[in-house]
C-alpha positions in Angstrom: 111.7 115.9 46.3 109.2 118.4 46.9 107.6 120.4 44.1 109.4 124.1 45.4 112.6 122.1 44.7 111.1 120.3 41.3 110.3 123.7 40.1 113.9 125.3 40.5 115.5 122.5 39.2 113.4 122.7 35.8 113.6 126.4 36.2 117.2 126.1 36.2 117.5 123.2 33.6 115.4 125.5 30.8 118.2 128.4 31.2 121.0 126.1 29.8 121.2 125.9 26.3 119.6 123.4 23.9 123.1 121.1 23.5 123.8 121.2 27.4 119.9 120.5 27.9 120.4 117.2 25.6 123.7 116.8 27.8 122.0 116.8 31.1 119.1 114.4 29.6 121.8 112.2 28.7 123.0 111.9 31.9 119.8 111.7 33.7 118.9 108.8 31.4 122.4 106.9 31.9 121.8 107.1 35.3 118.6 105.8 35.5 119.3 102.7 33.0 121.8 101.8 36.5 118.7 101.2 38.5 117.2 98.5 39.1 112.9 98.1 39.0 113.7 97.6 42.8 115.9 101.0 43.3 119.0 99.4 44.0 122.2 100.2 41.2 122.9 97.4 39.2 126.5 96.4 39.9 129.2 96.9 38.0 131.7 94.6 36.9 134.6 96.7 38.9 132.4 96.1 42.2 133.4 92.5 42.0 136.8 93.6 41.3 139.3 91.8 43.4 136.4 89.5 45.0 137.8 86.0 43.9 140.2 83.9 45.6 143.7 83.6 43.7 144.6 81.5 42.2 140.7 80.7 41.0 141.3 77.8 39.5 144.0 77.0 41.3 146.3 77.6 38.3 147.9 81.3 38.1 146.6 82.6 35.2 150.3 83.6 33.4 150.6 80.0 34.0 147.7 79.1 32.4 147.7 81.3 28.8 151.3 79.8 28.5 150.0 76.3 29.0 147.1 76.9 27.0 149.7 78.6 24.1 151.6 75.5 24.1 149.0 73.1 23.6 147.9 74.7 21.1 151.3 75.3 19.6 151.8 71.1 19.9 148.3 70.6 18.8 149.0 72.3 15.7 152.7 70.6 15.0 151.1 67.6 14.8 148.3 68.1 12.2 
């Protein structure tokens, strides 16, 4: 960024008021907890989103939290 285009920017930020200055510091500093020490964004979870064979496992997952409900359910009649 060059410093005619640094200045504006500041110029521009000290015109907003004091809640929409905190606002836009807020969002600066979100942004920049994304990046990494190396510059790239950090993934997101939603970026792997879709990415995994189905079934993972090889159990579809429906199938699997009823399984899983009924052991439990057994496990439990029998104490």
């Amino acid at each position: 960024m060059s410093a005619s285009t640094y200045a504006r920017v500041l110029n521009e930020a000290r015109k907003l008021s004091p809640e929409e200055q905190r606002l836009l510091i807020q969002v600066l500093a979100a942004e920049l907890e994304q990046v990494e020490d190396d510059g790239a964004a950090r993934p997101q979870w939603e970026d792997y989103a879709g990415s995994a064979p189905y079934p993972l496992c090889g159990e579809d997952a429906q199938d699997w939290v009823s399984r899983t409900r009924r052991e439990s359910d057994e496990a439990r009649a029998i104490r």
